[in-house]
N, C-alpha and C positions, 0 to 999 in steps of 0.2 A: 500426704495422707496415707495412713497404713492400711492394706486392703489383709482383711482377713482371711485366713485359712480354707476355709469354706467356698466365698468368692473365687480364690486362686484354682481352686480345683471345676469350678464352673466356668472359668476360665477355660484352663487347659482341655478339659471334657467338649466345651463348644467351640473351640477353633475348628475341630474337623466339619460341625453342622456348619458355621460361616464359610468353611473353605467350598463344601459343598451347596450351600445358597449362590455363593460366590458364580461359581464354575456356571451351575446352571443360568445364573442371568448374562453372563457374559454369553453363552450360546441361545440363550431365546433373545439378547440382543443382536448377537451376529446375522439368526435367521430373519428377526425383523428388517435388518439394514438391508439383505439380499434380497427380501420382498416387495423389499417399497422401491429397491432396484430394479424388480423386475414391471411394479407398475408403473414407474416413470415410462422405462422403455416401453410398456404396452400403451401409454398415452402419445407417446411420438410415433410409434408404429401408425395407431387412427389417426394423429393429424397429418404421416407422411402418404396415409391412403386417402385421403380427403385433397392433400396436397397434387398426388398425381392424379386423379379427378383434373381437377385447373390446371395441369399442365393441358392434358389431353385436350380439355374445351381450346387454350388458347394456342395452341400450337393450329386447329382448325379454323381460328378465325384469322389466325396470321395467314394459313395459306389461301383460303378463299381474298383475303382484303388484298394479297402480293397479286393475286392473276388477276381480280379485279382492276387495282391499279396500272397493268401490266397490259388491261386489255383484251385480256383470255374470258373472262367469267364477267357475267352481269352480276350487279346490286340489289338482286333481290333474294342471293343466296347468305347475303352479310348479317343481317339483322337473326335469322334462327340462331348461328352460330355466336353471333355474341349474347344472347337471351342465354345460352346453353353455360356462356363462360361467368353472366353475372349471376345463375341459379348454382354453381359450382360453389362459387364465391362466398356465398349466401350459405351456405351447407358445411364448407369449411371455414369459417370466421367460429363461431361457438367452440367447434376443437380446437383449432388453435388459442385461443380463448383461458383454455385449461391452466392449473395453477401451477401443474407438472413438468411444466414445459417450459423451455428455456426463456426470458423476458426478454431479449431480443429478436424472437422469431416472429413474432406477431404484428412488430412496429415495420420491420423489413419489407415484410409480405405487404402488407398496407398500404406501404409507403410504395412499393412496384405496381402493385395495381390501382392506384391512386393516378397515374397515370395514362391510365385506360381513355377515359372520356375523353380529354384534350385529342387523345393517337387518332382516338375514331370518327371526333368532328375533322380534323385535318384529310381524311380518307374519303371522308360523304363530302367535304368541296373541294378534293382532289389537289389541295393544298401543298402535299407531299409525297417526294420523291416512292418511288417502289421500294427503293435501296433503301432509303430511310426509316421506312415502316417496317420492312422487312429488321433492321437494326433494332427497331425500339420494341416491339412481339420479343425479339429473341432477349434482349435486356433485361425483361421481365419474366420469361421462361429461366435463363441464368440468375438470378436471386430466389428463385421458388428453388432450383438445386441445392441454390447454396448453402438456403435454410434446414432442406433435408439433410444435408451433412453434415449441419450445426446439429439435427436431431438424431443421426445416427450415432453421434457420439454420447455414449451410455458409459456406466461403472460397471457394469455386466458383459465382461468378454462375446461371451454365446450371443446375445442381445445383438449388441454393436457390430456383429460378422453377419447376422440376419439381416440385421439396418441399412450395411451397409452394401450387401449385394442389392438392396431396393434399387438404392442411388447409382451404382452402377447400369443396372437396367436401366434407370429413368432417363437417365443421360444416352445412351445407345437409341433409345424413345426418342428424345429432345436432336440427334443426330440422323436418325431419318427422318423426321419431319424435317430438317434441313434441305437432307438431301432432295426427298420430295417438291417441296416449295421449288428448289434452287431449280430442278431438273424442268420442274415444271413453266417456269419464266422463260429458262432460254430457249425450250419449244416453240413458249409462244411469240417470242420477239425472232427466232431461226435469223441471226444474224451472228458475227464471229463473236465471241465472247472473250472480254479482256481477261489477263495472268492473275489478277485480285481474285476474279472471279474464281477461275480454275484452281486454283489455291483453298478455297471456302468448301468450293462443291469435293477433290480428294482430300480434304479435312475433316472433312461431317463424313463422309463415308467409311474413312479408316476411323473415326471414331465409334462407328456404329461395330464394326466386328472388334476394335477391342476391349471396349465396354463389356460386351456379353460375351466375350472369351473368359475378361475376368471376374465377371460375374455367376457363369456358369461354371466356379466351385463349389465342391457342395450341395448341390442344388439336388431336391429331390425328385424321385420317377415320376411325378405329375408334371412340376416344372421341367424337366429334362427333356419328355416327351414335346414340351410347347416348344422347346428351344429347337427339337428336329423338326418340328411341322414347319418352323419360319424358315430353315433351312432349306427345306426342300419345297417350296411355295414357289408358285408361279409367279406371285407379286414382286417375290425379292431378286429371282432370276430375272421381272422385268426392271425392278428397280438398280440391280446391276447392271445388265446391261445397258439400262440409258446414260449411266458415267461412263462407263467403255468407249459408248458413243458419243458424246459430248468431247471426252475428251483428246476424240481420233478428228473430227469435224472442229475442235475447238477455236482455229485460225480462219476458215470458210463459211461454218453456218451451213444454213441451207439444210436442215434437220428435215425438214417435210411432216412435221408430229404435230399434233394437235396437244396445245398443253394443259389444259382444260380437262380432255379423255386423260391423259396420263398420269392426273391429279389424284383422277377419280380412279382410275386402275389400280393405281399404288398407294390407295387409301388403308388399308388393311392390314401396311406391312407396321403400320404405328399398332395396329389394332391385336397384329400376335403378339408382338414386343408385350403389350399390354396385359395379354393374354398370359403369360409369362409372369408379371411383375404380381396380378392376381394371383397364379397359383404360391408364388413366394409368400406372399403376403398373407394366403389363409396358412401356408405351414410355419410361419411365424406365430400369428395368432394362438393358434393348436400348442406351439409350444411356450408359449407366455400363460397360457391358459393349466398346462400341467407343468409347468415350473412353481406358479403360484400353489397351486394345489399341494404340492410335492413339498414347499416351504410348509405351507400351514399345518399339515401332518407332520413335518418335522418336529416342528416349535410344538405341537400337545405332545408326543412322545418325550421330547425333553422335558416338558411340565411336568410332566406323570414320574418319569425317573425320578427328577431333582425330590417331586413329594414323598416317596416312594424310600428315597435314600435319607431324607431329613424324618422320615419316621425312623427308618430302625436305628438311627444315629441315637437318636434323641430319647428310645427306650432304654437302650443299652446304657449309653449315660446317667442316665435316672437309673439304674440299677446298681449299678459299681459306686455311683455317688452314695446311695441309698446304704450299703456295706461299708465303704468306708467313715461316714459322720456316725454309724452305731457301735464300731471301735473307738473312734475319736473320745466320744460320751464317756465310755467308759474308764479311760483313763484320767481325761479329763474331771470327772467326780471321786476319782483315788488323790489327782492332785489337789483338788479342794479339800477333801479331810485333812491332810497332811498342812497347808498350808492356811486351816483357822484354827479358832477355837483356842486355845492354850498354847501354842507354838512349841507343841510335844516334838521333839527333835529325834524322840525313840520313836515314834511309829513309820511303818516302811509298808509302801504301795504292793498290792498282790498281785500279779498278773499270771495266772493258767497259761495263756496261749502267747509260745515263743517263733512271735513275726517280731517286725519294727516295731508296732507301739510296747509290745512286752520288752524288748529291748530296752525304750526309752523308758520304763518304768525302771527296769534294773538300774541305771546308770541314772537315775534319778534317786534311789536307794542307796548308790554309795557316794552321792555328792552329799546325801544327808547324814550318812555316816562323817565322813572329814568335816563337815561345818559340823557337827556338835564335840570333834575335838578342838579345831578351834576355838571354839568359845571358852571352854574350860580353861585353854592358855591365855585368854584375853581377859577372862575375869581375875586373875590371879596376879596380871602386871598391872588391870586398872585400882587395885587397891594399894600396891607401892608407890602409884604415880600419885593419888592423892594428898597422900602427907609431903612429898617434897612440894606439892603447889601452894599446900599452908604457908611453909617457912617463904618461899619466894615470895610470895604477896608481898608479906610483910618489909621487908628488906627494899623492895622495891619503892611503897608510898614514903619511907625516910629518904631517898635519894631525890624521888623528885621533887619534896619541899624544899632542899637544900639548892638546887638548879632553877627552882622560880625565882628565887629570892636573889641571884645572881643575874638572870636575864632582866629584871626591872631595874638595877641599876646600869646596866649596859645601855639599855633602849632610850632611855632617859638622857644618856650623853649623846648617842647618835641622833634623836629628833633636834638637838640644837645644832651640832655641828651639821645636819642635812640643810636646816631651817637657812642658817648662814650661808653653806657655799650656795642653795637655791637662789637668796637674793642677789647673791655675784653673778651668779651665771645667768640672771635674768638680763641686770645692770650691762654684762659683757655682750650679750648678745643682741641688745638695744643698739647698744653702740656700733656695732659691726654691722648689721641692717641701715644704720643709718650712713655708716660709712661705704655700702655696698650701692646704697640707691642713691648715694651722690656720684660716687665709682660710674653708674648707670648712667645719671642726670647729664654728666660730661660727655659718655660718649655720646649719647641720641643728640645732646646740641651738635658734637663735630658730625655726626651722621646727617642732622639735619641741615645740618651748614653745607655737607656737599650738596646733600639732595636739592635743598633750594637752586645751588648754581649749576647743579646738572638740568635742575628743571626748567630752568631760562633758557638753557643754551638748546633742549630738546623741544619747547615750543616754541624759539623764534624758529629753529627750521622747520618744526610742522606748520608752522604759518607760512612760512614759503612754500614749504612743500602742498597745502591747499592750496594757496594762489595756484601752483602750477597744475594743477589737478584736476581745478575750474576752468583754465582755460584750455585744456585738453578737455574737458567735457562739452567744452560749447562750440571747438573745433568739430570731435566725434558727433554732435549735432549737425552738423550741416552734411557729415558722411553719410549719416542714417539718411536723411533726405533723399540725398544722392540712388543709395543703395537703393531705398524706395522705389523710387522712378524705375531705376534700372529694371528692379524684379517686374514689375508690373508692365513695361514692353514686352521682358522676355516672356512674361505669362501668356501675351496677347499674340505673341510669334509663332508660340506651341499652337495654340490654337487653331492659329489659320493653317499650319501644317497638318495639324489631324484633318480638318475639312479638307483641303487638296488628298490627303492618302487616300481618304473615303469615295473621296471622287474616281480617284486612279483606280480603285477596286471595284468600283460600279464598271468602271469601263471595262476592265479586263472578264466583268464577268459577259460583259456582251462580245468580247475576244473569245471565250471561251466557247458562246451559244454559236459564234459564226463559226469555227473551227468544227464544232458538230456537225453545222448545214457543209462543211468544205467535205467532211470524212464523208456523210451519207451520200455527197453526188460521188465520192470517189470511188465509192463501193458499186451505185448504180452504176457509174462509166464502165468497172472492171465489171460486172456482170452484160452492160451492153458488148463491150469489146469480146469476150466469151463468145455470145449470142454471132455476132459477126466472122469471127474466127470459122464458128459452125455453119455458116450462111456461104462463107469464100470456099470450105470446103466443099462442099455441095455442090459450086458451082464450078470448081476441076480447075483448069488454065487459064480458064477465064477470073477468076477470083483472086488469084497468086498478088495480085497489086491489092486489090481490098484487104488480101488475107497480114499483108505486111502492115494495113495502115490499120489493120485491127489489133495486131499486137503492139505496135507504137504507143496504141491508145489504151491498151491493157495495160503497157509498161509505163506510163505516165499516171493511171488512174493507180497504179502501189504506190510509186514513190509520191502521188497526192495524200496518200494514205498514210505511207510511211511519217511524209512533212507533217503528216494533221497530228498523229500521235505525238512525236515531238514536241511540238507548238503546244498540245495540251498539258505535258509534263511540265512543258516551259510555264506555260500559266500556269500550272499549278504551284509551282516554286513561287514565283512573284507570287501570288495570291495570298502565300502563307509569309512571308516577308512582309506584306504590308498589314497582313493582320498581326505582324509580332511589334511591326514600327506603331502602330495605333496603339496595342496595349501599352509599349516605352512610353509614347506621348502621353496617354492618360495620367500613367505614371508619373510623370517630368512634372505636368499640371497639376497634378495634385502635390508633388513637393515645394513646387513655388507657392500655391497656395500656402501653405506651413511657415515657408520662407517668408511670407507676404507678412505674417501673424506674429512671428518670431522677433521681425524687425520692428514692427511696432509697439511690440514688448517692451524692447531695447530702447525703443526712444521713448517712450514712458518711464522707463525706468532713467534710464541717463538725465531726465530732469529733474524727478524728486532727487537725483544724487549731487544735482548743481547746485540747487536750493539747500541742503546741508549741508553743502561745503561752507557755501557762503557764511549760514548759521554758524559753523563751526570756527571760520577766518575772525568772528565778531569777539566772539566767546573766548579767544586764544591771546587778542588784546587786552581785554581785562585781565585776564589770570597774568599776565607779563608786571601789569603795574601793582599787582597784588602783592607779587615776588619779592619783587624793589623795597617792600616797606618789610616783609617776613626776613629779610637778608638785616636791614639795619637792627634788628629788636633782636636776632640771634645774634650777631655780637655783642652784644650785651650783656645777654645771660650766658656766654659762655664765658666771660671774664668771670661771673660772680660765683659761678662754678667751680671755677676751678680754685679760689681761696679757699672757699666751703669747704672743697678736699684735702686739702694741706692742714687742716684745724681737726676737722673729722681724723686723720693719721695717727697725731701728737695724742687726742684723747682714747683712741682703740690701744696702741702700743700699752698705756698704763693701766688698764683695763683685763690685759692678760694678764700681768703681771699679777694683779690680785686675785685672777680666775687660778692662777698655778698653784699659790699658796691654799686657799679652798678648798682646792680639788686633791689636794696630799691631806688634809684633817680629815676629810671624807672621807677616804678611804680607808684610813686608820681604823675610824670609828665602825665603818662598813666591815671592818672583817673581825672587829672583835663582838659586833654585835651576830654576824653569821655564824662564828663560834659557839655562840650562848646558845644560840637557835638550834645548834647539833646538839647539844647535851642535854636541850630542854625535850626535842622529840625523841630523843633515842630515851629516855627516862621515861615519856609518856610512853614511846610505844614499847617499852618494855610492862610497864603497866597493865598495858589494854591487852597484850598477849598473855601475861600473868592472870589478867580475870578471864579472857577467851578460853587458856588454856583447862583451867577451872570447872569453868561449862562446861566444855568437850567431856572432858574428865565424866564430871556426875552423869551428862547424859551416856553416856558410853555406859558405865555401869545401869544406868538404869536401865538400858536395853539390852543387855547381856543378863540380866536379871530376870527379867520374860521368859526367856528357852530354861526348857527341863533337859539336863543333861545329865 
């Protein structure tokens, strides 16, 4: 489709308005994409301050429930602190909630404090260990991190470096309440504390300085200042030093601290952390707050531009357009005179003003000059041409009377001679079809002549070979049997094995409760033998033999102690040995199960495959005597066969013979009738080009007869 003159320049005039529509929506979408970045992150920012909320509650109900269980703290301080963690809960559920916010953060959290109820009935009937509870608080503290670092990660650089100093703090948070709790159990138990332990408690402490080593980048003079106050606090100097100490006393015990007071002494040092995580957290806010602001001013400043620049585009167009179509017109209405009316060949376009269009007027002026010489020399050859068209006609229709009248007697010999060789080559090619599907008829007899005795001699050995098949199937029947039986002791053998393991692990775990009563006398003995030591001293010379039988008994109550540690490693190893043979056995029993299933599969199966063997032995005798009678009837017809074909030979042979003689008249006639067919269309189409040429001719003059020249 041709786009007009006018279009094209509305065209090229509006690319730069689309370049610039263009430019502008790609920048009021870039700042949209930056905004709705910065509100995701300001949605996970309030679900990660609702988040540390619930860390806080439950980080206090894990320490109160550890000293509780522990023995430091009564039961009546449990219930405020978990009402404090289920109104948390309650408060942050709706934020997290948000549609902003990642789809797995909200099932995680749920799915951790989901947990809760079960932890705290087991707590109120003292169901579980210290150690254990203290594990499953910290489980559920560790998924609420984890989720904030699902939510720290942002498409907003600035965003996700705020986000994530949160989680840094939270975690330094989540590592003194550690230390706190930890310190606080071994006060109250003041007995030596095992290498797991001490492991746990300088793990959570060096985690807590390098959390907020690497958190406090960045960090502004509000937050900064919190970070020097935790520093120089009396809480964290006590909270230091009770690892120093723990871990100088860590083999002896004998702390003398009350763990309860230093629960509560060191309650605050979660509370600056805290303290801290809020000041981060409002300068977060503040700058999510003028980030967004600072988008949305953007994005109207660039509206106002892009309008701003598509108006003056879009006048300035309208005005250049406006000047060029009032030229256009003008020549335009020079070429219209020129080109009706009379097809005056003298009149010549005026154009005053020498830009391009007066140009194109010029050189439209002298292409009208040369066409009206033109024409002059073309009416002057089309009146010589017409008189020699006269004489050609004429000369032309006596030739082609002369070449019909030749062609009909041509065509007239050839439909006889066609007529003839057609019926031969009908006649010859009867023959040869008949001689070819007797050609056929011979072989398929000798094909089916072998195939018959190939097919006797391949189902009497599939007939043996089912017999033998069958009786391997009713053999593998009594195997199946067999195998049965077998599986099904050995299922029952597994079994009684898992009972005896479970037994063996009952026992050891009462190996394990008396090796606890063996250590605590060994530790009283070495605390009495101590006591004696000091009692022989006391008594000078007189003591010297007590003071010997006090260290004997000293040095017998370690190596009691030494043997008890031991002995519990030892149980521990068994213990975990028999719970990995129980999981094998369950396993074992449940592939014999499969086994059990598998095989009676198989003997189901092996029967329906005996019963159509049998079918198939019945069915393989008939077809044998079938054979026997198809074998006598094919010799037969291959004898009649093959006469047929020696008759069928004798009559094809004389059959070419007449097709050869045919086929040489026919072509005779073929190329003198082709001949005729040259002479008749070259006569015609000399003709039809003598009246075309004719035509041309007058019309030609009659349209050069039109222009004034």
């Amino acid at each position: 489709m041709a786009i007009s003159l006018r279009n094209k320049l509305l065209i090229v005039s509006g690319a730069p308005l689309l370049l610039a529509l263009t430019l502008g929506t790609v920048l009021l979408l870039q700042s949209d994409q930056d905004r709705n970045r910065v509100r995701v992150a300001a949605s996970g920012l309030q679900a990660m301050k609702q988040m540390s909320r619930l860390i806080t509650e439950v980080q206090k109900e894990r320490g109160i429930a550890y000293l509780y269980l522990s023995g430091a703290a009564a039961a009546d301080g449990i219930m405020s602190t978990r009402n404090e963690t289920s109104d948390a809960w309650d408060s942050a559920r709706p934020v997290l909630s948000s549609p902003d916010l990642n789809k797995s953060v909200m099932p995680a959290i749920a799915s951790a404090i989901a947990n809760l109820p079960m932890l705290r009935k087991q707590i109120d009937e003292r169901s579980v260990m210290n150690r254990a509870a203290y594990t499953m608080y910290n489980e559920i503290t560790d998924t609420l991190i984890e989720q904030m670092v699902e939510l720290s990660r942002t498409e907003a650089a600035e965003a996700t470096r705020q986000l994530q100093t949160i989680v840094l703090l939270e975690k330094a948070k989540e590592n003194a309440g550690r230390v706190q709790c930890l310190a606080s159990s071994i006060y109250s138990l003041d007995l030596p504390i095992l290498h797991q332990a001490i492991l746990e408690l300088v793990d959570a402490n060096a985690g807590i300085a390098v959390n907020l080593a690497n958190g406090s980048e960045g960090l502004e003079a509000e937050a900064s200042i919190a970070l020097s106050e935790l520093g120089i606090s009396s809480e964290w100097y006590t909270l230091q030093n009770a690892v120093i100490e723990i871990l100088g006393k860590a083999t002896v015990g004998n702390y003398g601290k009350n763990g309860l007071e230093f629960y509560k002494a060191t309650a605050s040092v979660s509370g600056l952390v805290q303290k801290i995580i809020d000041s981060v957290t409002t300068g977060a806010e503040s700058w999510f707050e003028s980030r967004a602001a600072a988008l949305g001013r953007t994005m109207v400043l660039i509206g106002a531009l892009v309008g701003i620049s598509v108006f003056f585009v879009m006048v300035l167009t309208l005005l250049l357009l406006a000047n060029i179509f009032k030229r256009l017109r003008v020549v335009s209405a020079g070429m219209e005179s020129v080109s009706s009316g009379d097809a005056d060949l003298t009149r010549v376009l005026e154009s005053a003003i020498k830009d391009e269009l007066g140009e194109l007027a010029g050189f439209f002026n002298v292409f009208v000059g040369m066409l009206r010489g033109l024409l002059v020399r073309v009416k002057a050859e089309v009146g010589s041409l017409k008189e020699g068209m006269i004489r050609l006609s004429s000369n032309t229709e006596e030739t082609a009377g002369a070449v019909r009248q030749i062609t009909a007697n041509i065509e007239s010999l050839k439909l006889q001679a066609i007529s003839q060789s057609s019926s031969v080559t009908q006649s010859s090619a009867s023959t040869e079809q008949i001689a070819r599907n007797i050609i056929k008829l011979y072989k398929l007899i000798e094909k089916q002549s072998d195939g018959v005795t190939t097919s006797s001699s391949s189902i009497e050995e599939m007939v043996a070979n089912i017999q033998s098949v069958t009786a391997n199937i009713e053999r593998m029947g009594g195997y199946y049997e067999k195998l049965l039986g077998k599986s099904e002791a050995g299922r029952g053998a597994i079994e009684t094995v898992v009972t005896q393991v479970r037994e063996i692990d009952a026992q050891s775990e009462n190996l394990q409760e008396a090796n606890s009563l063996i250590a605590g006398i060994a530790a009283q003995t070495n605390l009495l033998a101590m006591n004696a030591a000091i009692e022989a001293a006391h008594a000078g010379e007189a003591g010297m033999g007590f003071a010997v039988v006090a260290d004997e008994i000293r040095k017998l109550a370690e190596n009691a102690a030494g043997q008890s540690k031991t002995i519990s490693r030892s149980i521990k190893g068994i213990r975990d040995v028999i719970d990995a043979v129980v999981t094998s056995s369950g396993l074992s029993a449940k592939t014999f199960d499969e086994i059990l299933e598998q095989i009676r599969i198989l003997s189901r199966l092996e029967e329906e495959i005996k019963y159509a063997m049998q079918e198939q032995s019945t069915g393989s005798a008939q077809i044998l005597d079938s054979l026997a009678n198809i074998n006598e009837v094919t010799a037969e017809v291959r004898q009649s066969a093959e006469e047929m074909q020696n008759d069928s030979n004798e009559v094809l042979l004389e059959m070419r013979r007449l097709l050869q003689l045919a086929s040489e008249l026919e072509n005779g006639m073929t190329e003198m009738a082709a001949g005729a067919d040259e002479i008749q269309r070259a006569a015609h189409d000399t003709n039809e080009l003598t009246v075309a040429a004719s035509r041309s001719v007058n019309s030609v003059a009659a349209e050069t007869d039109q222009f004034k020249t």
